[in-house]
N, C-alpha and C positions, 0 to 999 in steps of 0.2 A: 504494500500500500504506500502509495505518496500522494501527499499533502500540499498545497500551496501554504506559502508561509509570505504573511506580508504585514498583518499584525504580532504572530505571535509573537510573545516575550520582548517587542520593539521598546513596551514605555521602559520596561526594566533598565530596559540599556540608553534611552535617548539623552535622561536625566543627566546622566552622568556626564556626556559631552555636550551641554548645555542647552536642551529644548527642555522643557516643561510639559510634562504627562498630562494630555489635556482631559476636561470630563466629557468628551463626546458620548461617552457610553452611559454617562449618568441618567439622563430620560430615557432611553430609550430599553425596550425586549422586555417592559414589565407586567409584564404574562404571566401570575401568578398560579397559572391554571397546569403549568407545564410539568411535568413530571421529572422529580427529583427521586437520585438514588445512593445513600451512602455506599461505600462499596472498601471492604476488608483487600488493599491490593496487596497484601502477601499468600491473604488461603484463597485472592481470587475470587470471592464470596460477598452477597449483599450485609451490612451489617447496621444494628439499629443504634438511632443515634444517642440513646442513651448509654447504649454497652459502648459507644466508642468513647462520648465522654467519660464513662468511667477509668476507660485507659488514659485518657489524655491527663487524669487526673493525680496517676498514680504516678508519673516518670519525672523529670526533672527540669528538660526545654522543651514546650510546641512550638514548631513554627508552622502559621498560617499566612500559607502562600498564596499571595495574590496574583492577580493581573489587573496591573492596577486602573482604578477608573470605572469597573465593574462593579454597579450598585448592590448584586447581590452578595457578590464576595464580601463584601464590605460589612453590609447586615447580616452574614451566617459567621462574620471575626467575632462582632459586637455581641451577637449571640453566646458564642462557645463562649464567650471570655466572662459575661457576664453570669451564666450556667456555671461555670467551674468559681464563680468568685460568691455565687450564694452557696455552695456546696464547703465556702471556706478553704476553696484547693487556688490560689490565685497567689504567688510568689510578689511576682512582678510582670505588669506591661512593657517590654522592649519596645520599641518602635522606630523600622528605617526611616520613615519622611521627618526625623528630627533628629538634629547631628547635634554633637556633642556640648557645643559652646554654647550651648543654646537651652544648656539642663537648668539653668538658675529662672530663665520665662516658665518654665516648663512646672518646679518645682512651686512658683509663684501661683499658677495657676490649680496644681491640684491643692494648693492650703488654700484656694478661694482669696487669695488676694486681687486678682486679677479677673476679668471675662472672658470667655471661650475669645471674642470678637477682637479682645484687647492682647491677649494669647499670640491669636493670628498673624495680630498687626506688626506685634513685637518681634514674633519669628520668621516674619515675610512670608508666611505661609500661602497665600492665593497667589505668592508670584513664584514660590517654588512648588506647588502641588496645587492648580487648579480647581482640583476636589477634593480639598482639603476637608471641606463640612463633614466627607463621609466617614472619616475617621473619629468624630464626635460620641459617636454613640460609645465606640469602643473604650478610648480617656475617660470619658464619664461612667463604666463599668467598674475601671479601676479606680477613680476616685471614690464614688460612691463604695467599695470595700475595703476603703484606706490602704490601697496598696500600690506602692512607688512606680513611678512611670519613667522610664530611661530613656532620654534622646539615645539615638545607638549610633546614630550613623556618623561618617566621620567626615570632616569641615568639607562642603561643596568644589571650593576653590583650592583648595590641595586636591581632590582626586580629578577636576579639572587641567592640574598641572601635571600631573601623573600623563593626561593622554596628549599633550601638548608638547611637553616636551619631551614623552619619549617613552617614558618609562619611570620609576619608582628611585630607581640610581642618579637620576639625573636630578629630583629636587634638591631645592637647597635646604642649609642645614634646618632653618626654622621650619619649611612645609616637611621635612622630612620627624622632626620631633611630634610632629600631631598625628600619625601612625607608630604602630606599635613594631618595638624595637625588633622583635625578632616576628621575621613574615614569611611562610614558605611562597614562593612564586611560581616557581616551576610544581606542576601540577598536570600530568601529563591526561589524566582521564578529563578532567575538567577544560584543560584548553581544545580537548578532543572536539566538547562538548559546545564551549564558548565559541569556536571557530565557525561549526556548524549553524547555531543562532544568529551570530554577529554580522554572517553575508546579508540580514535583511538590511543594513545598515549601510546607506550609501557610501559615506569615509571608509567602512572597511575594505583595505587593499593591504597587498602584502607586504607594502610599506611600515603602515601604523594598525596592524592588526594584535601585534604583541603589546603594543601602549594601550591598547582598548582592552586586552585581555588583561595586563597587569593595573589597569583602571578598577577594573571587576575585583579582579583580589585586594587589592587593597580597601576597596568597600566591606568584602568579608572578614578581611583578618581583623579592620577596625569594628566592626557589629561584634565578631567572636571573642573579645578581647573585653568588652564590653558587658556581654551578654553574662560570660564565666565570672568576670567578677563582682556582678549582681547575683546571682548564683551560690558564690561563695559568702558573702556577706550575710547573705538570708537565707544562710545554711540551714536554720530552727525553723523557718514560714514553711506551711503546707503547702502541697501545689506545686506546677511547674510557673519556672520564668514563660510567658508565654509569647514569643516573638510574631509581631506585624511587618511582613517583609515580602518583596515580588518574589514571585517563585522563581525566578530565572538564579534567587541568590540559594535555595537550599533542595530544587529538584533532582530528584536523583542520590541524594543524601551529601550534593556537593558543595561548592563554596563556602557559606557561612557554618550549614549545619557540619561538614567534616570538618572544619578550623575549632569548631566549638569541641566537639567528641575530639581532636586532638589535643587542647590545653586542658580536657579534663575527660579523662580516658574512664571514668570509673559513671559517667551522666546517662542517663537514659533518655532517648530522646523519640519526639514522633513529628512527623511532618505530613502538614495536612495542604491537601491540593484541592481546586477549585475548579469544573469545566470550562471552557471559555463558553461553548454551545454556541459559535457565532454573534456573544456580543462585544468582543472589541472593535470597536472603530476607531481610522484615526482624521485626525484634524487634514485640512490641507496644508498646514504647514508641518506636520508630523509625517505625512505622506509624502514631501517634499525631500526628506529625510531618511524613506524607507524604500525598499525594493520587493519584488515578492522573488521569494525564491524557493524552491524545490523539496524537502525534507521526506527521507524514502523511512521506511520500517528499518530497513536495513541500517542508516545512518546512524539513528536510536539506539537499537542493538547494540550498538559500539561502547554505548556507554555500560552497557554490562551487569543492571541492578534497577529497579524498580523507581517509578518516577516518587514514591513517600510510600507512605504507612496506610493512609487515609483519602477517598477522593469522594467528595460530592462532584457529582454526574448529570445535568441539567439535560432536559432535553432542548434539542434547538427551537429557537420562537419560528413560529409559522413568516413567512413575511409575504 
């Protein structure tokens, strides 16, 4: 089987070399009527979603992997999150769309010193994540259960500089101290992986293909880095840390989520995936930016391991 690829996993990566994830997909496929299927993807099997929350409740990190922009994905985060935080299993909320400098707004806002609106304004939020509103529900799961919320991700304009000028090696010393000191880079299944995605991305060419890949890891190693030592710290909190991240960062159990299970080998972890069911769309200016390209069964295969643990299954909307 092959697939066109022309949205997939595209915002994942646009972000990064400076377009903004836009919300075209926000109104739009809300077809409430369509048939939804959890689905056990290790036995293969349908599974109910309270037995799967109950797993998600016993391990250590979930990540709930987006594509971003997708209003349902969005409302079955804010779901899980809030389900696991009245059950008292709610560690901490991770979260990629908010990078690190930026934990002191962050922190203002879940003590309620602040507004959701005044939050936004402060963290640039509608000019880095267009749909930004749909992440509300979620923040306010983990406020409402008093449990810490972590900018994760790491400064915009350093991992900007990473695909700029080249690579990881080449920042200088100050963009270089806002990542973490020790980073594997080479990652041979993962750039298998990243290569394969990244042709929808008109810049990629053989030129700046590895800047774009070690763009990508430095995002992980910075989230992983993160994530562990929120993790360690709330060593005694029930619950897993539970991470908001595009799937493009922990599909397959790679980037962030195997950076994480590497600084702490002993973590249990599950990752939960989302259908797309045909509703990404992109902007004309995000399609300006994208190409469609090919992606076989075969291709996949390569990566050699199961896309996560867990997937809701949407059917596609009628159009």
């Amino acid at each position: 089987m092959t697939r066109r690829l022309a949205a997939n996993f595209v915002a994942a990566f646009l972000l990064a070399f400076s377009v903004v994830p836009s919300s075209a997909a926000e109104a739009i496929h809300e077809d409430d009527n369509r048939t939804e299927l959890w689905v056990d993807l290790y036995a293969a099997e349908p599974v109910d979603y309270e037995e799967m929350l109950a797993d998600l409740a016993d391990v250590d990190v979930v990540f709930l992997g987006e594509r971003h922009g997708v209003r349902r994905h969005h409302r079955w985060q804010a779901r899980i999150i809030g389900d696991l935080a009245e059950r008292g299993k709610l560690a901490a909320l991770a979260v990629e769309h908010l990078e690190t400098p930026q934990q002191e707004i962050v922190d203002d806002y879940a003590a309620g010193a602040i507004s959701f609106e005044e939050f936004a304004k402060k963290t640039e939020w509608p000019q880095r994540w267009r749909n930004y509103r749909q992440y509300r529900p979620s923040l306010e799961a983990a406020i409402k259960a008093r449990r810490p919320i972590l900018a994760a991700n790491a400064p915009g304009p350093v991992i900007k500089a990473v695909f700029r000028k080249g690579g990881v090696d080449r920042l200088s010393d100050e963009q270089r101290r806002q990542l973490p000191e020790r980073m594997r880079l080479q990652d041979d299944t993962y750039q298998t992986l990243l290569e394969i995605l990244l042709g929808v991305h008109v810049a990629a060419n053989d030129k700046n293909l590895r800047a774009m890949v070690e763009a990508q890891i430095a995002r992980d190693e910075h989230m992983a880095e993160k994530i562990v030592a929120a993790r360690k710290r709330l060593n005694d909190a029930e619950g897993p840390v539970v991470v908001l991240c595009g799937a493009g960062h922990v599909a397959y159990g790679l980037g962030t989520a195997d950076r994480v299970a590497e600084r702490l080998p002993s973590s249990r972890q599950r990752i939960v995936i989302f259908s797309e069911s045909g509703e990404v769309e992109l902007t004309d200016e995000e399609k300006a930016h994208a190409r469609e390209i090919a992606i076989s069964h075969d291709d996949l295969r390569r990566v050699g391991r199961p896309i996560g643990d867990f997937a809701l299954i949407t059917q596609s909307p009628q159009r």
